[in-house]
Predicted model as a PDB file, atoms N, CA, C, CB and O in Angstrom, pLDDT in the B-factor column:
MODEL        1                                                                  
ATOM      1  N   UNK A   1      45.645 105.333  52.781  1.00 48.00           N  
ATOM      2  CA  UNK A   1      46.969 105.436  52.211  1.00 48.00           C  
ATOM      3  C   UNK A   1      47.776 106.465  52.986  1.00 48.00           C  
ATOM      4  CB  UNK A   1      46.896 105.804  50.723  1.00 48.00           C  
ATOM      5  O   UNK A   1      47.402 107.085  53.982  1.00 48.00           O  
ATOM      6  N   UNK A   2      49.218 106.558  52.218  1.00 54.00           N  
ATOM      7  CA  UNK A   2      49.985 107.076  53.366  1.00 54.00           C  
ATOM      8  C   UNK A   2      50.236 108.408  52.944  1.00 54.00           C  
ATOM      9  CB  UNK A   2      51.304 106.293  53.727  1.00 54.00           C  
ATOM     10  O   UNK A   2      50.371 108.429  51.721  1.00 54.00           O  
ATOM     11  N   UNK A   3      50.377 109.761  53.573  1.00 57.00           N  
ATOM     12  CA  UNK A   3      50.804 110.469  52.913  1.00 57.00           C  
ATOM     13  C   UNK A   3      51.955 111.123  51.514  1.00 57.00           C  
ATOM     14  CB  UNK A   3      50.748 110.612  53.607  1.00 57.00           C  
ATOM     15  O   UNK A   3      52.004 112.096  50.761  1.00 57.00           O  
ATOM     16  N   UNK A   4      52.646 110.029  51.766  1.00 52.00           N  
ATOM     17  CA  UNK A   4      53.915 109.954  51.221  1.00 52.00           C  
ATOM     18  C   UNK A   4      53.199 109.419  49.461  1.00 52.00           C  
ATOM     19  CB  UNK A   4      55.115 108.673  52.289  1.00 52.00           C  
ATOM     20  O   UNK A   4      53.791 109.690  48.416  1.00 52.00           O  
ATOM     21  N   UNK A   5      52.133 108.805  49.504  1.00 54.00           N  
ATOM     22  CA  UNK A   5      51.146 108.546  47.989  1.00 54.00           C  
ATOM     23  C   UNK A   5      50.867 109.452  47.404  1.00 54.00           C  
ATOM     24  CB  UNK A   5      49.848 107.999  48.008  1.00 54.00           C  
ATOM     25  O   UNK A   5      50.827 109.249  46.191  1.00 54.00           O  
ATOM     26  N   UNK A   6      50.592 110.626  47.782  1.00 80.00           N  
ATOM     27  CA  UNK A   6      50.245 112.013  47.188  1.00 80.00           C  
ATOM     28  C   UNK A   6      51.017 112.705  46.775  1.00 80.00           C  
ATOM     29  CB  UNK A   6      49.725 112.777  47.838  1.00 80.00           C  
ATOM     30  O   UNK A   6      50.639 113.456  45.876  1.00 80.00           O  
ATOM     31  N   UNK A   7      52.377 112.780  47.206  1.00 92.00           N  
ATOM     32  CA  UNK A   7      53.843 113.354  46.991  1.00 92.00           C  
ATOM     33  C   UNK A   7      53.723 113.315  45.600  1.00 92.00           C  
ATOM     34  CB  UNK A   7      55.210 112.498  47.613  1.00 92.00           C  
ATOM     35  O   UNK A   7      52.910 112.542  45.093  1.00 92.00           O  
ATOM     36  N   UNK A   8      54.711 114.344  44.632  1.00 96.00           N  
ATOM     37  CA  UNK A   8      54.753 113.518  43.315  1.00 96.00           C  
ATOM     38  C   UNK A   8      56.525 114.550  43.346  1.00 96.00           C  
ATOM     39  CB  UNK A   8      53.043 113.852  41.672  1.00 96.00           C  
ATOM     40  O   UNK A   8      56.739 115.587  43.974  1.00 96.00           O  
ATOM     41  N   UNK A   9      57.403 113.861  42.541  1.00 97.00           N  
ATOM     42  CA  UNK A   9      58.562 114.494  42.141  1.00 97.00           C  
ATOM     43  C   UNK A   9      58.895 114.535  40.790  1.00 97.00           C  
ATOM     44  CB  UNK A   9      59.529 113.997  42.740  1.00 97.00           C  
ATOM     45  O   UNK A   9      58.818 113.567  40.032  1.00 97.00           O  
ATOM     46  N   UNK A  10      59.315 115.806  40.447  1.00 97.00           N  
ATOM     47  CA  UNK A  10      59.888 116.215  39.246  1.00 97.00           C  
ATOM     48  C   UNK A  10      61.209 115.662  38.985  1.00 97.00           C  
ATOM     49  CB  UNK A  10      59.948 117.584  39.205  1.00 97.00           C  
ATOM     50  O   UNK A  10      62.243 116.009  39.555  1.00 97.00           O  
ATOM     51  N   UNK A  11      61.086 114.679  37.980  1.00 98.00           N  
ATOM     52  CA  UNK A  11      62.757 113.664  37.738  1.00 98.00           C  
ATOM     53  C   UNK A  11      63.227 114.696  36.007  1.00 98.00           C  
ATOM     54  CB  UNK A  11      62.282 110.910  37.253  1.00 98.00           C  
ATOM     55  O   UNK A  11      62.497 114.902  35.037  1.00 98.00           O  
ATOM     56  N   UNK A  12      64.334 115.025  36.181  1.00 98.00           N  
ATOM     57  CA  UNK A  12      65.281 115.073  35.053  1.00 98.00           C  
ATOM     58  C   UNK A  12      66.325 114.570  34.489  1.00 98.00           C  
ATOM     59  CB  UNK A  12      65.602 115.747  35.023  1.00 98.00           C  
ATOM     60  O   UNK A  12      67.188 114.400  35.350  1.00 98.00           O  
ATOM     61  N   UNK A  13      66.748 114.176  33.240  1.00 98.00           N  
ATOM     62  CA  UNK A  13      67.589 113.314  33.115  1.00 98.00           C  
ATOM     63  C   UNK A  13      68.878 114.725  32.634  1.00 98.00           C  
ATOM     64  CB  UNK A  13      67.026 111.919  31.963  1.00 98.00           C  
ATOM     65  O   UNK A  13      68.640 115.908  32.386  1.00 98.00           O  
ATOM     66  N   UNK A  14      69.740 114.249  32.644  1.00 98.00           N  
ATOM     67  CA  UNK A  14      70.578 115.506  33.109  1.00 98.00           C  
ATOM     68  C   UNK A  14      72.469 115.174  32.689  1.00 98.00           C  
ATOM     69  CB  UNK A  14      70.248 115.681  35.148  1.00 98.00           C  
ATOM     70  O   UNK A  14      73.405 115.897  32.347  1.00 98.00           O  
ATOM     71  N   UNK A  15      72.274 113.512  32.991  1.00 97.00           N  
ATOM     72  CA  UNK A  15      73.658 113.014  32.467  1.00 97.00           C  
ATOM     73  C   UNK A  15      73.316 111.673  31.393  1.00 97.00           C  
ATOM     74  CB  UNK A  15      74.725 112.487  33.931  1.00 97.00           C  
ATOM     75  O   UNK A  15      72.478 110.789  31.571  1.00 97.00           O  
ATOM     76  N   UNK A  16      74.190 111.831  30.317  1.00 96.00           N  
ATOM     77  CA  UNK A  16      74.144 110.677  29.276  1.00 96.00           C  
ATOM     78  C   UNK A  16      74.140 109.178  29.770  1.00 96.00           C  
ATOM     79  CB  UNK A  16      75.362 110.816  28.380  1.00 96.00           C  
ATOM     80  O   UNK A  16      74.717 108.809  30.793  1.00 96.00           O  
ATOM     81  N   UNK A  17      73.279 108.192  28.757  1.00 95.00           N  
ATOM     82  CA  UNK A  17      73.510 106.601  29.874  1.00 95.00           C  
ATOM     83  C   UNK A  17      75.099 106.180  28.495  1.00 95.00           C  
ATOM     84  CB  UNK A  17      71.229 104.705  29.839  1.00 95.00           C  
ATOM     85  O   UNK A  17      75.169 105.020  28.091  1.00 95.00           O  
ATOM     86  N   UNK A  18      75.862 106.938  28.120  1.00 96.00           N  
ATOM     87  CA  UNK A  18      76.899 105.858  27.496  1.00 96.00           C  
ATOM     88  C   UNK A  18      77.683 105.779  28.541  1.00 96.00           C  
ATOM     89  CB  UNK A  18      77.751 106.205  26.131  1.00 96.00           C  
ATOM     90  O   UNK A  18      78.152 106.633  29.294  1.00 96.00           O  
ATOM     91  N   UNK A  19      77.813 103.908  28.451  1.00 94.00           N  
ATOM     92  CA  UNK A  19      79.050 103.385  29.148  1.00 94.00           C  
ATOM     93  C   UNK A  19      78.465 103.029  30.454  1.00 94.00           C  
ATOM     94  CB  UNK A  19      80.323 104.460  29.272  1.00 94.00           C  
ATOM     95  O   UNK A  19      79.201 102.678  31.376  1.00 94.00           O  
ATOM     96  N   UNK A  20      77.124 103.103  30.596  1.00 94.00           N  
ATOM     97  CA  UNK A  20      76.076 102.872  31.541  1.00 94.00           C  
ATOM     98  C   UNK A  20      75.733 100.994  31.508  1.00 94.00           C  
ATOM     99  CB  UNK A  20      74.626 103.967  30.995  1.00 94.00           C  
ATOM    100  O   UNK A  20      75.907 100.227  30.561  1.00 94.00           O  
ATOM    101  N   UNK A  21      75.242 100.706  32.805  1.00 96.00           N  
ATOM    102  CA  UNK A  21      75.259  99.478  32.383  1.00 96.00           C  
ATOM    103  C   UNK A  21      73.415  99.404  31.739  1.00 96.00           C  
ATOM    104  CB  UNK A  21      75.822  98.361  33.813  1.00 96.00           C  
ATOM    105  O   UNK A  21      72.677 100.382  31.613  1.00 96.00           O  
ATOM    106  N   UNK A  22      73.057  97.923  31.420  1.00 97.00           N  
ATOM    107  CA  UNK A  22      71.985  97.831  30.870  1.00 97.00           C  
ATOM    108  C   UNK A  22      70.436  98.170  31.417  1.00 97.00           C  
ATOM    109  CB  UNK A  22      72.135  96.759  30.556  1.00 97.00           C  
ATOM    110  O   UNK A  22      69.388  98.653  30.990  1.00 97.00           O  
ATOM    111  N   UNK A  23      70.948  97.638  32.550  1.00 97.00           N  
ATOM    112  CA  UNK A  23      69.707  98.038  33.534  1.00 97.00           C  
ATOM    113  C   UNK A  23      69.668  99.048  34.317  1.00 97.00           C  
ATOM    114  CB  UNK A  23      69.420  97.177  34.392  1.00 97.00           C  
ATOM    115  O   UNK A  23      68.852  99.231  35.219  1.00 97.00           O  
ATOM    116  N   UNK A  24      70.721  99.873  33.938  1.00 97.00           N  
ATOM    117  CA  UNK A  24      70.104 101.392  33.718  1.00 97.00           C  
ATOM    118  C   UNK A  24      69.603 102.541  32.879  1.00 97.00           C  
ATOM    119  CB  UNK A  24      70.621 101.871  34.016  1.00 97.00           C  
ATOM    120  O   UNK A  24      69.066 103.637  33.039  1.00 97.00           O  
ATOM    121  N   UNK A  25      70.201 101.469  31.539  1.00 97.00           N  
ATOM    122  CA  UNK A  25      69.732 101.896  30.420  1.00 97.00           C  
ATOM    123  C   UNK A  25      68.106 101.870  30.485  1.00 97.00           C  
ATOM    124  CB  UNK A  25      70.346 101.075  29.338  1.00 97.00           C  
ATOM    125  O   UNK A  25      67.546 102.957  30.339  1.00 97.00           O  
ATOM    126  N   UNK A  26      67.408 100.861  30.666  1.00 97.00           N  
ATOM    127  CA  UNK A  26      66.410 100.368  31.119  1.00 97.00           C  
ATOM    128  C   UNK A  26      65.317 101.168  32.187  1.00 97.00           C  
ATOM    129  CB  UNK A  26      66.953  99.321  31.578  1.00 97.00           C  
ATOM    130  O   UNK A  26      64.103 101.346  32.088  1.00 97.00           O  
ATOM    131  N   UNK A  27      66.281 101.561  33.229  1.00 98.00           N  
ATOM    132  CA  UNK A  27      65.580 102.222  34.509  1.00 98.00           C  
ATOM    133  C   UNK A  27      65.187 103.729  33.575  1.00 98.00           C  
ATOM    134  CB  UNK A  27      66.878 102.456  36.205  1.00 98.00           C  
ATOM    135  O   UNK A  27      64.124 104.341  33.674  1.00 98.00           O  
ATOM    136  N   UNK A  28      66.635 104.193  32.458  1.00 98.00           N  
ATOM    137  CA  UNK A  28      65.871 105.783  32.219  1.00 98.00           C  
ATOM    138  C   UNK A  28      64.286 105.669  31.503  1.00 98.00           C  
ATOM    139  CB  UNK A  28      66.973 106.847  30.951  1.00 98.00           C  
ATOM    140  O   UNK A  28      63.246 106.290  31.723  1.00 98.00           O  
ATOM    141  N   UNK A  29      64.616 104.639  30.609  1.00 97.00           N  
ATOM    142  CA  UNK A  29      63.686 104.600  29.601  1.00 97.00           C  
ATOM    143  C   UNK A  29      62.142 104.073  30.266  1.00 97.00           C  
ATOM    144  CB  UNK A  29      64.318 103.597  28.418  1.00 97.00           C  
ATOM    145  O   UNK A  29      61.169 104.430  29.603  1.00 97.00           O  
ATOM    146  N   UNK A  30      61.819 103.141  31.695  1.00 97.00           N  
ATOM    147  CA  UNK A  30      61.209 102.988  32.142  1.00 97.00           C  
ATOM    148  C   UNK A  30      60.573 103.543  32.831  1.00 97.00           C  
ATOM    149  CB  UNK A  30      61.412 102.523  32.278  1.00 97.00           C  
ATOM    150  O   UNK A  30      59.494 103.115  33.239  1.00 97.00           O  
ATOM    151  N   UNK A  31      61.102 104.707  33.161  1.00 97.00           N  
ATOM    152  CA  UNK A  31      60.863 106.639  33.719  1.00 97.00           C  
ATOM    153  C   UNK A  31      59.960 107.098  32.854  1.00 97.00           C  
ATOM    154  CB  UNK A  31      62.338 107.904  33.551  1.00 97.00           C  
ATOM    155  O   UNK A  31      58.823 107.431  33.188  1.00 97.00           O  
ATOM    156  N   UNK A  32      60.413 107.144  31.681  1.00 97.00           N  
ATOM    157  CA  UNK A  32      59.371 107.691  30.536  1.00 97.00           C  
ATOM    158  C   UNK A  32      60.440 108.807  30.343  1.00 97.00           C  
ATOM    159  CB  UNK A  32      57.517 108.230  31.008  1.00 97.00           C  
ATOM    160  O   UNK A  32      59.843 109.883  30.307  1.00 97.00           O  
ATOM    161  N   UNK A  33      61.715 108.970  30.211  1.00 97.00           N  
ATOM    162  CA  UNK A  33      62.945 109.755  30.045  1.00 97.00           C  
ATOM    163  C   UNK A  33      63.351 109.650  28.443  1.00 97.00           C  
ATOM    164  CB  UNK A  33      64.165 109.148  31.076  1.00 97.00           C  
ATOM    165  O   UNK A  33      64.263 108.849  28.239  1.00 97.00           O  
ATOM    166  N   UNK A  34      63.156 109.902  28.005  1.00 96.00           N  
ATOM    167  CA  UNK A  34      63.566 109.960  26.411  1.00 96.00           C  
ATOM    168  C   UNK A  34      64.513 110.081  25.563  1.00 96.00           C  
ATOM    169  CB  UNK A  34      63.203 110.605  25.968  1.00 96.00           C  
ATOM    170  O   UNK A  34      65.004 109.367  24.688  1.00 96.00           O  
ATOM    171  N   UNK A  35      64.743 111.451  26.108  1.00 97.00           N  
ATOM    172  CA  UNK A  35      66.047 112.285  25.548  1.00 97.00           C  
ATOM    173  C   UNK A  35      66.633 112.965  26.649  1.00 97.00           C  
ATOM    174  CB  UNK A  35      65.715 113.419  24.402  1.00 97.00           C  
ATOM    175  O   UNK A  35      65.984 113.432  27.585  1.00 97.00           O  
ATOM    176  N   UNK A  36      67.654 113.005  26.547  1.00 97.00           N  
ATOM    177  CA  UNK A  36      68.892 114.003  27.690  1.00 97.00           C  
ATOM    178  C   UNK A  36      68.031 115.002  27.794  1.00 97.00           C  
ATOM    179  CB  UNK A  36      70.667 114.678  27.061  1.00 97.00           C  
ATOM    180  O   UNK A  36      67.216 115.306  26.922  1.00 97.00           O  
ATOM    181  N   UNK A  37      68.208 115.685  29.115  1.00 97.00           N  
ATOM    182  CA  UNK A  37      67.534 116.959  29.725  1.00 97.00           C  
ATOM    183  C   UNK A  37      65.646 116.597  29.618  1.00 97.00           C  
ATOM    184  CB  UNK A  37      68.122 118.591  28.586  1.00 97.00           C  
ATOM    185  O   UNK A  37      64.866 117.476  29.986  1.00 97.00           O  
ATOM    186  N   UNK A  38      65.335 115.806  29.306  1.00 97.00           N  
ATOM    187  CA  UNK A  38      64.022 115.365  29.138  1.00 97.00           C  
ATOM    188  C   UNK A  38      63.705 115.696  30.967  1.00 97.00           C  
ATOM    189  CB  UNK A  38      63.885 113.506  28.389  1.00 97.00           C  
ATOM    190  O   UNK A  38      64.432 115.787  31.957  1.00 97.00           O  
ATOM    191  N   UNK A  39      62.093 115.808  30.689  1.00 97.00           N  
ATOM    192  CA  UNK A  39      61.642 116.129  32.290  1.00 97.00           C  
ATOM    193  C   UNK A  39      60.200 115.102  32.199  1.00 97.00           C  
ATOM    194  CB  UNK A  39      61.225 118.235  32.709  1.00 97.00           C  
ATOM    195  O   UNK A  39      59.528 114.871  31.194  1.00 97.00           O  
ATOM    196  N   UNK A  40      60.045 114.718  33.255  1.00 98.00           N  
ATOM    197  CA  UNK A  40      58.756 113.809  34.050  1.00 98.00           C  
ATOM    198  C   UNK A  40      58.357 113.935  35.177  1.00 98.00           C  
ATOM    199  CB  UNK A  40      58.894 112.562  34.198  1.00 98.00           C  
ATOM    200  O   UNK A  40      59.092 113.615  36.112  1.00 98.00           O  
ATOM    201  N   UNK A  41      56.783 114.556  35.445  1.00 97.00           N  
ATOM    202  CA  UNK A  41      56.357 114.140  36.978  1.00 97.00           C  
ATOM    203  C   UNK A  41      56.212 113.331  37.178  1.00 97.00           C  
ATOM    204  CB  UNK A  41      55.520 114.421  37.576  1.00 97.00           C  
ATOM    205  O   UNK A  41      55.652 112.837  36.200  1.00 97.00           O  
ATOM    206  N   UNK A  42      56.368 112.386  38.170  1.00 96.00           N  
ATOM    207  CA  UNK A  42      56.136 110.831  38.744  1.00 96.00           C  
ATOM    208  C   UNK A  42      55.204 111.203  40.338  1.00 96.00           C  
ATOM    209  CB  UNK A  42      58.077 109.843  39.102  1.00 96.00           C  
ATOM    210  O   UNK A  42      55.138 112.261  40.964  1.00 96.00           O  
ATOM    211  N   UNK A  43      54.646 110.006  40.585  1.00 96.00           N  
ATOM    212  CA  UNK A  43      54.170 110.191  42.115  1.00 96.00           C  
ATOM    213  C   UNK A  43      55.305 109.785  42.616  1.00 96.00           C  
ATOM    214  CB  UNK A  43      52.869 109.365  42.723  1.00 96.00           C  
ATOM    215  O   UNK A  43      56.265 109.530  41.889  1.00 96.00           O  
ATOM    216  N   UNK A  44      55.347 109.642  44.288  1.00 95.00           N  
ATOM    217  CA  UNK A  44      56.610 109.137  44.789  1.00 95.00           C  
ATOM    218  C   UNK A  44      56.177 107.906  45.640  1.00 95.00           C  
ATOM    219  CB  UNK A  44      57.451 110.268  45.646  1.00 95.00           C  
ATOM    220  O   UNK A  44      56.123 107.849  46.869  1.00 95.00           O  
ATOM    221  N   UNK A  45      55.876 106.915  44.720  1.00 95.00           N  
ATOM    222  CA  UNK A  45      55.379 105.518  45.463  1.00 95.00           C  
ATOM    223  C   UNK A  45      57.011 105.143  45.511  1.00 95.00           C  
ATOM    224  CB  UNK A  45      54.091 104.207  44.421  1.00 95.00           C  
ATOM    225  O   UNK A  45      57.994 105.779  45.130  1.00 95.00           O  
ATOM    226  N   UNK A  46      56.879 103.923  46.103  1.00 96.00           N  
ATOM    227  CA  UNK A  46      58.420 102.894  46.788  1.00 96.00           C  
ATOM    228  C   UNK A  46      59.204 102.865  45.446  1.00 96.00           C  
ATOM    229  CB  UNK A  46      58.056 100.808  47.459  1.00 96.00           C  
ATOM    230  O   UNK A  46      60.357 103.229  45.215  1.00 96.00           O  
ATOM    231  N   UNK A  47      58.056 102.216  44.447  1.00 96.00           N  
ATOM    232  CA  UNK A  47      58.956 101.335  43.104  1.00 96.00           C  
ATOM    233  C   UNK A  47      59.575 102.864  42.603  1.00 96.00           C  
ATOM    234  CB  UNK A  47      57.680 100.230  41.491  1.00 96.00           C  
ATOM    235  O   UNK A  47      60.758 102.913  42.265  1.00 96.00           O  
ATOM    236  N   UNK A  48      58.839 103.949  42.575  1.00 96.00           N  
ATOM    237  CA  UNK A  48      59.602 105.126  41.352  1.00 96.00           C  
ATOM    238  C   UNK A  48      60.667 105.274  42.284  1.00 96.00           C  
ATOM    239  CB  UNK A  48      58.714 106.887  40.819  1.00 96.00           C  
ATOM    240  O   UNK A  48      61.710 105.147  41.643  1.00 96.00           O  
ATOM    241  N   UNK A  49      60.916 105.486  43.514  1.00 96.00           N  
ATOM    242  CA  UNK A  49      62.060 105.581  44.629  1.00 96.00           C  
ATOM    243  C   UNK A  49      63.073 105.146  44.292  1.00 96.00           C  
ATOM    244  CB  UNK A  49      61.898 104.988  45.791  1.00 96.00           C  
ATOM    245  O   UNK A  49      64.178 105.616  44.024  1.00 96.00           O  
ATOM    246  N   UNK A  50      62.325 103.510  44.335  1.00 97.00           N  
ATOM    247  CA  UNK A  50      63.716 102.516  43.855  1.00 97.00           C  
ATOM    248  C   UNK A  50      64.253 102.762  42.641  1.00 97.00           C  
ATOM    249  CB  UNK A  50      63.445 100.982  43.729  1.00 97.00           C  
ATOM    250  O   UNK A  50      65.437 102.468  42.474  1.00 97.00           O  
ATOM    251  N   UNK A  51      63.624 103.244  41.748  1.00 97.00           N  
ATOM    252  CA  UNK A  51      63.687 103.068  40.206  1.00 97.00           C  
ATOM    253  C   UNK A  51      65.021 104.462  40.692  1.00 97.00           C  
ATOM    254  CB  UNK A  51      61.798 103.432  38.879  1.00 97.00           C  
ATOM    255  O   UNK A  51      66.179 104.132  40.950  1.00 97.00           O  
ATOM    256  N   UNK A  52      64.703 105.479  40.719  1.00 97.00           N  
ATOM    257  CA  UNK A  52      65.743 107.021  40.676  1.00 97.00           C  
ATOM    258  C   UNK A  52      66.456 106.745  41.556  1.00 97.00           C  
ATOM    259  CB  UNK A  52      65.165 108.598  40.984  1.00 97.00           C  
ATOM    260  O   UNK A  52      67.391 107.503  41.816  1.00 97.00           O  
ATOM    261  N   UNK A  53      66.241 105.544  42.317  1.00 97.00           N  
ATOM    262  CA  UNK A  53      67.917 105.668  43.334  1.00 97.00           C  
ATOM    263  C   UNK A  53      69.017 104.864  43.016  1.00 97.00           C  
ATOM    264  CB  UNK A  53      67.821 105.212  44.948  1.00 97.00           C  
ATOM    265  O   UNK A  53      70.168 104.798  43.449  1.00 97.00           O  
ATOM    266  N   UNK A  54      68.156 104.052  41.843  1.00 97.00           N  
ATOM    267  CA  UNK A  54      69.226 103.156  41.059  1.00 97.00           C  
ATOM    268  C   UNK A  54      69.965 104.526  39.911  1.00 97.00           C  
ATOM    269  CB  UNK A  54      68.208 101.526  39.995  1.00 97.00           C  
ATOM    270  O   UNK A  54      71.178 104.590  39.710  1.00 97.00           O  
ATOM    271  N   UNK A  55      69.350 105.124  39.527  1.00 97.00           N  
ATOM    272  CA  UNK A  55      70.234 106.419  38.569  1.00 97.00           C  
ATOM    273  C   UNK A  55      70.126 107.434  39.065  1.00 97.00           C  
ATOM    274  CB  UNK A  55      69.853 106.801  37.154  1.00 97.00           C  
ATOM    275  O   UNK A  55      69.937 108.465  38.421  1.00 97.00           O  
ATOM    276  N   UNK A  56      70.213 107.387  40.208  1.00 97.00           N  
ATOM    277  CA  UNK A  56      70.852 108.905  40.683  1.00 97.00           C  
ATOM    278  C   UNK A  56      71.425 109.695  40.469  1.00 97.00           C  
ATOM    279  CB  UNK A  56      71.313 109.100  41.282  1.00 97.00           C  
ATOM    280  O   UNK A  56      71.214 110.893  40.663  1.00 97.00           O  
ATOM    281  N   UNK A  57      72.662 108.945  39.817  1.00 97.00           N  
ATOM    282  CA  UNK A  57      73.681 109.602  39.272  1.00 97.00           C  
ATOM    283  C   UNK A  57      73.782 109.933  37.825  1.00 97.00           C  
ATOM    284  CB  UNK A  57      74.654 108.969  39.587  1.00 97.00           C  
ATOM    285  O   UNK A  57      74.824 110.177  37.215  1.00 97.00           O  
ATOM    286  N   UNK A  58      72.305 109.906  37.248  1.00 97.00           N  
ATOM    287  CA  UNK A  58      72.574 109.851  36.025  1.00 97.00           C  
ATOM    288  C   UNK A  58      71.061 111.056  35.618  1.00 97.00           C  
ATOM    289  CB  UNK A  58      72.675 108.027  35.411  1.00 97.00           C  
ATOM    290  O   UNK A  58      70.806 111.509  34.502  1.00 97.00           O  
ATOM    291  N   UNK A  59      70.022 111.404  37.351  1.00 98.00           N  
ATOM    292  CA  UNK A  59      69.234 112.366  37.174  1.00 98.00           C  
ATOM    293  C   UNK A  59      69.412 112.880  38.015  1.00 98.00           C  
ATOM    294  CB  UNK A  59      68.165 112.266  36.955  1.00 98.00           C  
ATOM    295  O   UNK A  59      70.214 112.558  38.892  1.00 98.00           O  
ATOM    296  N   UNK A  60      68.489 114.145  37.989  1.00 98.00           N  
ATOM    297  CA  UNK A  60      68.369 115.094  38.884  1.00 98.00           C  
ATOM    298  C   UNK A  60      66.431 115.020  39.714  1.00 98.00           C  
ATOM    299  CB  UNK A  60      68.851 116.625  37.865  1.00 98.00           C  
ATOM    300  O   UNK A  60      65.443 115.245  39.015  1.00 98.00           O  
ATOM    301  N   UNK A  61      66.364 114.783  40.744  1.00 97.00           N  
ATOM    302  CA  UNK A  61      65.168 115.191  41.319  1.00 97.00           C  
ATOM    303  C   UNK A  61      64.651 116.193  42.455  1.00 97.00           C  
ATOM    304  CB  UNK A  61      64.834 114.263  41.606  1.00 97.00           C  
ATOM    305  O   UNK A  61      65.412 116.650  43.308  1.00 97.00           O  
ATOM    306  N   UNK A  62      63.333 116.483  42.391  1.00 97.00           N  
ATOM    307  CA  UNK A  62      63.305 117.351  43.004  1.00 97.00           C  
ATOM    308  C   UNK A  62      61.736 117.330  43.395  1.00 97.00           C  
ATOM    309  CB  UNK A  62      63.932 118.409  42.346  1.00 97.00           C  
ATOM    310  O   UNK A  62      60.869 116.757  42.735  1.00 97.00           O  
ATOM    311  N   UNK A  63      61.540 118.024  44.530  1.00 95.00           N  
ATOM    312  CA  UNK A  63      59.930 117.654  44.795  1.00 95.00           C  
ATOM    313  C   UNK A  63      59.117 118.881  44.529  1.00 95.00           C  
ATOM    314  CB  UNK A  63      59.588 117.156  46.415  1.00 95.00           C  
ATOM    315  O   UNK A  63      59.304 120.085  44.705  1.00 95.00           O  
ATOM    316  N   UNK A  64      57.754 117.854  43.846  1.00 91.00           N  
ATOM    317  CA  UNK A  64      56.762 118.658  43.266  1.00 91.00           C  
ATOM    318  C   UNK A  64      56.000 119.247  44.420  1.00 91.00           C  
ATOM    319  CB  UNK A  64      55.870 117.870  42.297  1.00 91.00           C  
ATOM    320  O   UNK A  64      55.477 118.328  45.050  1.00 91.00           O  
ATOM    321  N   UNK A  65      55.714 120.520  44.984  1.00 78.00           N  
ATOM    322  CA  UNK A  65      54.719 121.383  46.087  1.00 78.00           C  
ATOM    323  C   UNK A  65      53.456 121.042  45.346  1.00 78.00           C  
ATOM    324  CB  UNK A  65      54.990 123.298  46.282  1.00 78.00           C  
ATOM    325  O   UNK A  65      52.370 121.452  45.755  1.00 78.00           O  
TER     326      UNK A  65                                                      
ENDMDL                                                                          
END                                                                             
């Protein structure tokens, strides 16, 4: 595997989903994001990538050392 499998990043949710469309409603809750300001480690495989670059704008990330 690749190095980039071991990575893991700290995702926060940080801005509200109202007025958000559905399938981003979807992407927070599929995070395991709960509640506003809620926090999750994730690894940093492709799909969680894709998943936080679709709400970018709606978290904050940052990488786990």
């Amino acid at each position: 595997m690749t190095d980039i499998a071991n990575k893991k990043i700290h995702i926060k949710w940080i801005k509200s989903i109202n007025g958000a469309k559905k399938p981003q409603r979807g992407t927070i809750k599929a995070l395991g994001l709960t509640k506003l300001q809620s926090e999750v480690v994730k690894e940093a495989t492709p799909q969680i990538q894709g998943m936080v670059f679709s709400v970018r704008h709606l978290v904050k990330v940052t990488e786990v050392s």
